[in-house]
N, C-alpha and C positions, 0 to 999 in steps of 0.2 A: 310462801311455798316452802315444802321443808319435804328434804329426800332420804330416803331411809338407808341406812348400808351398815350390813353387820349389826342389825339388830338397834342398832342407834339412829340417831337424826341427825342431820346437818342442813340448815336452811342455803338461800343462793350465796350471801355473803360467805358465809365458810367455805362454800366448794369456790368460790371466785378467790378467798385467799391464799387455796390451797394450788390452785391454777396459778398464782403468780407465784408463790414459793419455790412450786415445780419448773416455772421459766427460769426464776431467778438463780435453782443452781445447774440448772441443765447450761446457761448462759454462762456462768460461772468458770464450769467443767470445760465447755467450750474454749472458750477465752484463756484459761492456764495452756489447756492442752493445744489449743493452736499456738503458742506463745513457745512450747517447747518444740515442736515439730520445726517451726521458721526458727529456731534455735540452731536444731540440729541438722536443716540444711545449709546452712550457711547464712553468714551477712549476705551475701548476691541477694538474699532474694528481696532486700528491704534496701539495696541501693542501686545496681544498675540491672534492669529486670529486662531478659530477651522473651524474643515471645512464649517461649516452654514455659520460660519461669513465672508471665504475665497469667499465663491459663493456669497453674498450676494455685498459685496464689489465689486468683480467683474465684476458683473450684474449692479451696477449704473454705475461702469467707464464705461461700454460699451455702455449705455444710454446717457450721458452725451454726449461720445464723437460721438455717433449717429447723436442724435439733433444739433451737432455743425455744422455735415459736408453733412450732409441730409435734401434739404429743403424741403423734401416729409413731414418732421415731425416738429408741429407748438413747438413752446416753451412751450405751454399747457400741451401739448401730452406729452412732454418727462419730465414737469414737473410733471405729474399723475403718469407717469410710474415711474421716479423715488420717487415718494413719497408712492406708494404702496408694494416695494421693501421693502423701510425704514420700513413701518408701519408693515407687514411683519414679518420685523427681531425684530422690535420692539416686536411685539405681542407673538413672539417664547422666547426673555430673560424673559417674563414679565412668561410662561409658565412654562420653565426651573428654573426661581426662585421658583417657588411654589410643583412643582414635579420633585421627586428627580429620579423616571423612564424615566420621559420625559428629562431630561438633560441628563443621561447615553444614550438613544438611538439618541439626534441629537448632544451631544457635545460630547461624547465619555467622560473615567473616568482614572483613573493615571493606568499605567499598571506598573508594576514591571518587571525590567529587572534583579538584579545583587539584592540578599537580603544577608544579613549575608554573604556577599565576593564572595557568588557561581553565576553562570550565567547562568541566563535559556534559553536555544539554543529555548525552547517551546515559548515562551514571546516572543523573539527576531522574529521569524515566523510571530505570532500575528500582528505583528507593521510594519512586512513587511521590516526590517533591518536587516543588517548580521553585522556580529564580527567587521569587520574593521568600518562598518560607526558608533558603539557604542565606539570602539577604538580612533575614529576621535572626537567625540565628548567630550572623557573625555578628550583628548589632549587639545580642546580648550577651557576646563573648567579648565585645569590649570589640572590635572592627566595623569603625562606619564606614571604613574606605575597604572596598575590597579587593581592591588593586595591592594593598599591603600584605595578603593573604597570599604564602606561594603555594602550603597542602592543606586541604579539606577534607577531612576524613569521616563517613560515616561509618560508627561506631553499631556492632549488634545490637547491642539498647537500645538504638536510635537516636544518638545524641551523637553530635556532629563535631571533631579534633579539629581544632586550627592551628596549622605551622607558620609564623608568620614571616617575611623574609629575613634577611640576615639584618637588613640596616632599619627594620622596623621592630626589631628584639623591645622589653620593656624596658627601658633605662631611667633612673631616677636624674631630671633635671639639676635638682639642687648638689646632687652629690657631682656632675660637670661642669656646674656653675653654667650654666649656658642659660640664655632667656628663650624660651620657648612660645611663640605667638599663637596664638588662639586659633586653631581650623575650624571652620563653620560646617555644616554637617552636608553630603556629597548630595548629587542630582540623581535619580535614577532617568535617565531621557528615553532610552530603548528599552522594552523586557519583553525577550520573545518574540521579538520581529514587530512590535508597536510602538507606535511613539506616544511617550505619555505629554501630551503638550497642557495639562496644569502643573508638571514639572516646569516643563520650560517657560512655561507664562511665569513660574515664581522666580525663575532665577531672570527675568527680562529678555528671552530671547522667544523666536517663533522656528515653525517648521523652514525657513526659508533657510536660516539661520543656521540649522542640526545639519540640512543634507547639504548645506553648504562643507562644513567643517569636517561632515563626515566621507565627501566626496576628497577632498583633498589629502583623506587619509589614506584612501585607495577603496571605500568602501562606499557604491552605489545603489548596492540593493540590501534597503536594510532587514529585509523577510529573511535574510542569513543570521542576522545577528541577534545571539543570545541577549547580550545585557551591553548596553553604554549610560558608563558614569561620567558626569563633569562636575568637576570640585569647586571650593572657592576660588579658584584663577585660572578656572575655565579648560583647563587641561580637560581633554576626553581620555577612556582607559575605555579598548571595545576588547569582548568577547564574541569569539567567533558559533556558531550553534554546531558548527563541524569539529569541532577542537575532537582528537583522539588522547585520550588517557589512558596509558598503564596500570592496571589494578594488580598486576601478579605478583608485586613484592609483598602486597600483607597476604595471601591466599596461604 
């Protein structure tokens, strides 16, 4: 089959090469020109992205890759759209720098999870997180114990600061000559008022066992309690689900 235009021919191969030429520099155009917009808002938005910067970012990719693959939309088009995005995001940092209201309502401010070693089940609500994915998180900050942890800080980005206490600071072994023996990694027994008893079956103990230990500590009704850890030597560390935290020193 062969299509006429301007007096000439062009069979399907041609206009299908000519279809990819035109993705390949609209794609192109695209790709430089988004490349300079996240240039000229800043590094924030390719390292710690709050939600403005999350939709904003995602709103060019979706433009970009529009105009690549939609020849409804001229390279103009999708270069205004994305340039209005930018200016935009641009015009909201430029806002957020100068009023410290307007950054609390579109970038959100540090919440406080964990102050002085307690943990507030209130905050943890807040952020929209429960016990294990704060658990997950100090794990991958290097705290399997979280009794080590005295502030917890969630971060606008949503990544989550750990202060750890004074005598849990990092210090290098070799450089105090000290031998350091090996911790085996903690029990989570309680989360949220349950008891997890294939925890305690791993570490050899039963429910008789927990509300034995846990009565003794003054604490009978475990539907109170946020989180109880027991280590290798059997130490408990309880968190209360009432604990009160302070958030008003980062606001």
């Amino acid at each position: 089959m062969h299509i006429k235009v301007n007096n000439g021919y062009f069979n399907n191969g041609d206009c299908m090469t000519l279809k990819l030429l035109e993705m390949a520099l609209k794609g192109s155009v695209a790709v430089i020109y988004l490349f300079l917009v996240i240039k000229t808002l800043g590094k924030k938005q390719i390292s710690e992205l709050n939600i403005f910067d999350y939709i904003i970012g995602l709103s060019l990719g979706n433009i970009a890759a529009e105009m690549t693959v939609n020849k409804e939309i001229t390279i103009l088009e999708g270069l205004v759209s994305m340039s209005i995005y930018g200016l935009f995001s641009l015009a909201v940092s430029i806002i957020t720098a100068k009023s410290i209201l307007a950054r609390r309502f579109i970038t959100g401010f540090p919440i406080v999870l964990i102050s002085e070693g307690k943990i507030s089940r209130e905050q943890l609500h807040k952020c929209k997180i429960d016990i294990n994915d704060l658990l997950q998180d100090a794990r991958e900050s290097g705290y399997f114990d979280i009794s080590e942890i005295n502030y917890a800080i969630m971060e606008p980005s949503g990544k989550i600061s750990f202060l750890p206490k004074s005598k849990y600071h990092p210090v290098t072994p070799s450089d105090m000559k000290l031998k350091i023996s090996e911790n085996g990694l903690n029990a989570n027994l309680v989360i949220d008022g349950n008891i997890m008893y294939n925890n305690l079956k791993s570490i050899g103990h039963d429910e008789k066992w927990l509300l034995s230990r846990l009565k003794k500590e003054g604490y009978e009704d475990i539907s109170n309690l946020l989180l109880v850890v027991c280590d290798n030597k059997e130490k408990l560390t309880i968190y209360k689900c009432d604990e009160k935290v302070e958030n008003g020193i980062l606001e």
